[in-house]
Each structure stands twice: as structure tokens, then as C-alpha cells.
Legacy VTK file of the C-alpha trace (Angstrom):
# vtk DataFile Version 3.0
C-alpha trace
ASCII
DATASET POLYDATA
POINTS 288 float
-13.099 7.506 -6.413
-9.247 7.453 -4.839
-7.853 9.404 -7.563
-10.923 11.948 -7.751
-10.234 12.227 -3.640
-6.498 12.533 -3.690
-6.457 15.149 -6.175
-8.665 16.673 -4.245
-6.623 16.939 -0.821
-3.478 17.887 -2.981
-4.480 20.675 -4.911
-6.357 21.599 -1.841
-2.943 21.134 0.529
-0.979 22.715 -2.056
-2.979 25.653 -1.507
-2.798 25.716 2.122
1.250 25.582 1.924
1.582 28.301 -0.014
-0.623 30.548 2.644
1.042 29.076 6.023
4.594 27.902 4.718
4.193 24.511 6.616
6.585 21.782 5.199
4.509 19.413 6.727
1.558 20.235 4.574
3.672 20.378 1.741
4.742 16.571 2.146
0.980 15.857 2.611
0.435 17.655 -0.289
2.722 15.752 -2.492
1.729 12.508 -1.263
-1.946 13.049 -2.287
-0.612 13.799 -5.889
0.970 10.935 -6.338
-1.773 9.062 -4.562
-4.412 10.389 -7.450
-2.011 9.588 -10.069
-1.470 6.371 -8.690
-5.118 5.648 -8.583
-5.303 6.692 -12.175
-2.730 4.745 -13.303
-4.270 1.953 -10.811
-7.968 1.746 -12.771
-6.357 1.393 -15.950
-4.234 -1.570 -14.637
-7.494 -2.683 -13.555
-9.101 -2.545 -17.280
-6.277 -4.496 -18.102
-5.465 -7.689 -16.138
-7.484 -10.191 -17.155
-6.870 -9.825 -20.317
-4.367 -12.717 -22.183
-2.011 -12.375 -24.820
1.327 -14.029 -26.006
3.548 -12.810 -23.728
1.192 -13.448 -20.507
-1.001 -16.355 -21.307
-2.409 -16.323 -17.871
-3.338 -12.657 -17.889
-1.957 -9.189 -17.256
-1.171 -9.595 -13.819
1.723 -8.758 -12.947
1.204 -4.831 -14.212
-0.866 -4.797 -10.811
2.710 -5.977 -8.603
4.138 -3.288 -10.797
1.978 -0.651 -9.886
1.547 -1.248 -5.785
6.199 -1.815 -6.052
6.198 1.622 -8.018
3.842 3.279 -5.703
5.272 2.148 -2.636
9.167 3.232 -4.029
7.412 7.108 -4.910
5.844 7.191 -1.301
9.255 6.065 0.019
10.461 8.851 -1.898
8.536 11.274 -0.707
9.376 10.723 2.891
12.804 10.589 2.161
12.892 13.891 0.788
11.077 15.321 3.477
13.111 13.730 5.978
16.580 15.590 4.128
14.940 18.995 3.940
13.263 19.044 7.279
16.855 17.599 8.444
18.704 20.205 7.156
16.192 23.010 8.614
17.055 21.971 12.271
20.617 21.730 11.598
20.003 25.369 10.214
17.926 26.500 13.143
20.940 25.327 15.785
23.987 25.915 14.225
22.809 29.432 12.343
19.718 30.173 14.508
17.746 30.292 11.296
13.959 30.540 11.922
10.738 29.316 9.867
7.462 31.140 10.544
3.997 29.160 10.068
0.984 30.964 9.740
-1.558 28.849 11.192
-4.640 30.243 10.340
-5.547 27.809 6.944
-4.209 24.788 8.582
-7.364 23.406 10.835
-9.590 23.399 7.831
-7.412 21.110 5.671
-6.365 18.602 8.865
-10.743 18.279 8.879
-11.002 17.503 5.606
-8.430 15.816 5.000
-8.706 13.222 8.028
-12.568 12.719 7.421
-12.121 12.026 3.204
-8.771 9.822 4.047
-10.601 7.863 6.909
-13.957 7.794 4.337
-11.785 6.504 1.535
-10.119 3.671 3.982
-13.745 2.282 4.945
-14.558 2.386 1.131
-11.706 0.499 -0.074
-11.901 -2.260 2.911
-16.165 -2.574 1.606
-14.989 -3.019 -2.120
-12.093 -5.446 -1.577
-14.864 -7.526 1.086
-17.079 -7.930 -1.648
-14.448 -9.598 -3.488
-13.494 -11.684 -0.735
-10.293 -9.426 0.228
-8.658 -10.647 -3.030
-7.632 -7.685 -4.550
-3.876 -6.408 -3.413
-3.948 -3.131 -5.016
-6.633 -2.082 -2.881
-4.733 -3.852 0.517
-1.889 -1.296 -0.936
-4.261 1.404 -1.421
-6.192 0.993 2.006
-2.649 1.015 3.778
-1.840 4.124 1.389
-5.483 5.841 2.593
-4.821 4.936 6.597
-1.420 6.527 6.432
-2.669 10.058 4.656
-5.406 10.021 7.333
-2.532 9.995 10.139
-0.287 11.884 8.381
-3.112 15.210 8.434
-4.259 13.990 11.675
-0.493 14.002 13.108
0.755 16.359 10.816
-1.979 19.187 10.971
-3.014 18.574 14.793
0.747 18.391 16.169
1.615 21.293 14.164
-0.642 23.291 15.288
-0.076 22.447 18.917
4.026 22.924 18.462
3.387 26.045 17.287
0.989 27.140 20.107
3.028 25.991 22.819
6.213 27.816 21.568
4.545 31.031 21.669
2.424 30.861 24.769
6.012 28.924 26.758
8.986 30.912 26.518
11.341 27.540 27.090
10.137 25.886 24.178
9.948 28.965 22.037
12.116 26.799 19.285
8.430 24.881 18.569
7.265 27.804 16.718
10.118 27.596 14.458
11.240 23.903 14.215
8.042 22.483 15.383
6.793 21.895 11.437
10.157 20.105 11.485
10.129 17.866 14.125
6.150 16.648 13.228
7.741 15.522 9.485
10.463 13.840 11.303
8.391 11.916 13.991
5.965 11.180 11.262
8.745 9.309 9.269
9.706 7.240 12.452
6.413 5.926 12.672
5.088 5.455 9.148
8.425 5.191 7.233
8.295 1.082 7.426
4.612 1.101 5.583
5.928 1.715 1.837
9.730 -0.075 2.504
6.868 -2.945 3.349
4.695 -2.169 0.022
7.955 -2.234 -1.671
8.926 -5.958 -0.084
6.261 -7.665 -0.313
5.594 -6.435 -4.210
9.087 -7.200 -5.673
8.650 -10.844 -4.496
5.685 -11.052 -6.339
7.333 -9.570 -9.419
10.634 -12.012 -8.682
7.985 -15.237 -8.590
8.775 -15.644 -5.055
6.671 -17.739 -2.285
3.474 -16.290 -1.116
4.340 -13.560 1.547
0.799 -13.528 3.723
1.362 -16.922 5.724
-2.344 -16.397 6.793
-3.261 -16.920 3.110
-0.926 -19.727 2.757
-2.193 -21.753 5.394
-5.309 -21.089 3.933
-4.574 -22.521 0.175
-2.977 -25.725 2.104
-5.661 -26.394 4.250
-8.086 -26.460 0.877
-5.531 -28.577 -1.161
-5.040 -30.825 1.842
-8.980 -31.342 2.035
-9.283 -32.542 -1.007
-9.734 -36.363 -1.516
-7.017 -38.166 -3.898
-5.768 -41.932 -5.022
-2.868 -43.150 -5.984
-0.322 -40.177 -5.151
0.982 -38.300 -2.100
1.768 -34.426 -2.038
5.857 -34.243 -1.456
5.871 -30.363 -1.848
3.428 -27.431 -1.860
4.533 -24.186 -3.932
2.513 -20.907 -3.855
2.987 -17.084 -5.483
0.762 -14.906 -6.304
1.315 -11.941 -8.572
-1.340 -9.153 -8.246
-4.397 -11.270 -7.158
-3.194 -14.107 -9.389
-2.602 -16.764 -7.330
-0.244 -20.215 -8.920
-0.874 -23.230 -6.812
2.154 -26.035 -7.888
1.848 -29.525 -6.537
5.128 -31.983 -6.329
3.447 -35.020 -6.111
4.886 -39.171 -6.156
3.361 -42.499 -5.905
3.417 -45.977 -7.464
-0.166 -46.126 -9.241
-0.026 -42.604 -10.701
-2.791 -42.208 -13.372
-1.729 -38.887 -15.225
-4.804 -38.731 -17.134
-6.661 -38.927 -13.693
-4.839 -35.908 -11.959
-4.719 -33.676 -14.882
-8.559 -34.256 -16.020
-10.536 -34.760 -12.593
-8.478 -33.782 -9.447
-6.775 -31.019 -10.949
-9.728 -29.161 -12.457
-11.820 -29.548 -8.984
-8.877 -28.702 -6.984
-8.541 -25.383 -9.489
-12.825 -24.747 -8.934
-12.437 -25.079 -5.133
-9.588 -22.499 -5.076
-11.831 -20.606 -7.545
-14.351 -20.570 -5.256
-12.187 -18.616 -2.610
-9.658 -17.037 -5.033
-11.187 -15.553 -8.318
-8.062 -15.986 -10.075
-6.480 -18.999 -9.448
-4.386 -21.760 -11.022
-2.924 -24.874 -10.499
-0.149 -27.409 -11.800
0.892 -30.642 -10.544
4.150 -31.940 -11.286
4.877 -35.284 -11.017
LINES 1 289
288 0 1 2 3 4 5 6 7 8 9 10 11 12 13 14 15 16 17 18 19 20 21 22 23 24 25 26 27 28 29 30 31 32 33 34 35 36 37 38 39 40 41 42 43 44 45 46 47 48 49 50 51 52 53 54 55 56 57 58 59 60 61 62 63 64 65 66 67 68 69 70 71 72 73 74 75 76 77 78 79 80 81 82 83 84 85 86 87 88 89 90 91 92 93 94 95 96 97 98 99 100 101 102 103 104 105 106 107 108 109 110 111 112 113 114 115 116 117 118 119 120 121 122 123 124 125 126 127 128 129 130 131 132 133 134 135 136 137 138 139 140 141 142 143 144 145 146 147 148 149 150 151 152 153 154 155 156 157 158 159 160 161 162 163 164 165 166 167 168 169 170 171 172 173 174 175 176 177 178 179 180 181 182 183 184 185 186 187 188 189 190 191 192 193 194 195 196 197 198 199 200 201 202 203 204 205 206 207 208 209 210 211 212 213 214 215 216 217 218 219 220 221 222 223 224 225 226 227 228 229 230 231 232 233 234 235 236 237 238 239 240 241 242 243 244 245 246 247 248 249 250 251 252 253 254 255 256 257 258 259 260 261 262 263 264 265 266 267 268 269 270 271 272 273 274 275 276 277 278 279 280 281 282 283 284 285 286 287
């Protein structure tokens, strides 16, 4: 559904840019092609996961870390370029007085379809991932992926077209009209440039088996590991990553009347159902 949308708004931006010459709608272009081959490359990750082999006993998980860190680094890519080009045209504009004309006719059209199928796909993805108990994190990265296409056309189209209005009706700010596509890329990348440099975090700890970054989440698997009744043994140390939606609970645990055969046949299992219950792919190892 996200990569039959995103190809969608590309091919359909693409168009637009090559009747009004809008940089803007060019970056928003680009970004929805990588967003629909991202979401291609994203179902077949899916297909994949679960599934165990030699080299990843536990499952395939870590191809879906891969694929939100790869994402994030081409979206970060994307606004970087578009920063250094849209740079460069203002430098242009006020040292060489260098001009950029924007027909604005095609724009509206795209900025309505575009904000009403982004802001459609965002409520779509937040359903699916609820069903699932909000387990999945390539759609969190995909939702956050979805919100910031929705304000990109909203910002991008919208302020554009206002810029470019102003500069022609106000003879002061008659510069809008031909650095206004300009200046809505570079205000854009102010606001939203932080989203993918987070994607980007947050996924290579996962990939470097790093703690658990959502401390909301953590708190959570505590509070359920905490709950649950045991003999003989106190917790010293709690450790928790999670790669893709697989999360690895490991206990550090001490005592005097440690029954191994205990822990590793009745708590352990139970512990491992009641994260199950909350976590559909969860496991856990106690060291002693």
C-alpha cells in the first residue's frame, strides 16, 4: 500500500517539476521514490524475518534495523542535497543576481493530493502497527517517513505558492518570486532535518546490539519482569535490545539456593510467555 502510494506521488511530482521548475517539488519528488522503493524493499524484509537459519538462529531480524538505518541515511541524503543546491541558488541570486522562474499553475493540484494520500497513509500505518500492539518498528519508521512527506507538500507546495505570490503582488520582496522555492527547501530542512539523523540513531544501535533506545518500552519490560514471582535468586542486572521488533530480555541474577533446573524450565519459559503476550517476538536468558 506505501510503495503503491509513494510511487504514485513521485512519478506524479516528477511530472509537476518538469512543468513549473520548482526545486521544492523536485525534492518531494525524490523522496517519494525512494519512499516506494523503500516500501518494496520493506515487504520483502517482512516475508523474511521470522524465518531461522544458521547464521540467525533467532530469526531474520536484524534485515528490518537494516532497512529503517538505510532508509533513514537515503532520506538524510536527500535533504542534504537539496540543502547544497538550493544553497548555492541564493548565493547565485545575490552575488550574480541570477533568477529562477516557477510557474505555478500545476503546483496546487499535487500539494492536494499529495497532503491527503501522505496524511491517509500515516492513519493507515498507525491502525496496522495498533493491531499488532505498536510492535512493529518499520512501520514507527515508516509512519514518521509518511508524517514528514505530508508536511513537506503541505509546507513545500502551500509556502511556495504564497512566496511566489507575494513577490509579485509586493515590489520589496520581489526576490520571493525568484528565491522563494529556495528558501521553503531550506526552512523545510531546519525543521524536519533531525527526523532521519534520528531514524539513523536509533537503528544503528539496534544493529550494534546496543540497550533498548524507547525508555517508555523499557520501563515497560521491567515492570513485567519485576512482577513476576521468583525463589531462591535476586535480579542484580536487567539488559534489553531489540533488533527490528525482536526484543532480547537478559537477566543477571545471584542467590544462595539457586536451582538452575528451576529458572531455566519454569520461570524462564513463563517469564518468556508473559513478554510474549505483549511482545510477539520476544526472548529471554538468565545468566547466573
Amino acid at each position: 500500500m506505501g510503495g503503491m502510494v509513494y510511487l504514485t506521488l513521485g512519478v506524479a511530482a516528477w511530472i509537476v517539476y518538469s512543468l513549473s521548475n520548482s526545486e521544492a517539488i523536485l525534492l518531494e519528488g525524490n523522496y517519494n521514490i525512494v519512499n516506494a522503493l523503500a516500501s518494496f524493499i520493506g515487504f520483502y524484509v517482512v516475508s523474511i524475518k521470522n524465518r531461522s537459519t544458521t547464521t540467525f538462529p533467532l530469526g531474520q531480524f536484524i534485515y528490518e534495523a537494516l532497512y529503517s538505518l538505510v532508509k533513514g541515511v537515503l532520506i538524510l541524503g536527500i535533504l542534504t542535497a537539496a540543502l547544497w543546491e538550493n544553497g548555492f541558488k541564493i548565493i547565485k541570486f545575490l552575488t550574480r543576481g541570477e533568477t529562477h522562474e516557477i510557474n505555478t499553475g500545476p503546483i496546487g493540484g499535487l500539494v492536494i493530493l499529495s497532503v491527503f494520500l501522505s496524511f491517509g497513509l500515516v492513519r493507515y500505518y498507525k491502525w496496522q502497527n495498533q493491531k499488532i500492539g505498536n510492535r512493529s518498528s518499520m512501520l514507527v519508521t515508516d509512519t514518521k517517513g509518511a508524517i514528514i512527506d505530508g508536511y513537506l507538500s503541505l509546507f513545500a507546495g502551500g509556502s511556495l505558492l504564497l512566496m511566489i505570490y507575494i513577490g509579485r503582488i509586493f515590489p520589496a520582496v520581489s526576490f520571493l518570486q525568484y528565491i522563494g522555492d529556495a528558501l521553503v527547501v531550506l526552512i523545510f530542512e531546519i525543521i524536519m532535518i533531525k527526523e532521519p539523523i534520528h531514524i539513523i540513531r536509533q537503528n544503528f544501535v539496534e544493529l550494534t546490539g546496543g540497550q533498548m533506545q524507547s525508555e517508555k518500552e523499557r520501563r515497560r519490560i521491567i515492570e513485567i519482569v519485576e512482577l513476576m514471582p521468583r525463589e531462591g535468586f535476586e535480579i542484580q542486572e536487567i539488559y534489553i535490545s531489540k533488533t527490528g521488533s525482536l526484543i532480547l530480555v537478559l537477566l543477571y541474577i545471584s542467590g544462595k539456593d539457586i536451582d538452575p533446573e528451576q529458572i531455566n524450565e519454569i520461570y524462564r519459559p513463563i517469564l518468556q510467555k508473559e513478554l510474549c503476550q505483549v511482545y510477539a517476538h520476544a526472548n529471554v536468558e538468565i545468566l547466573i
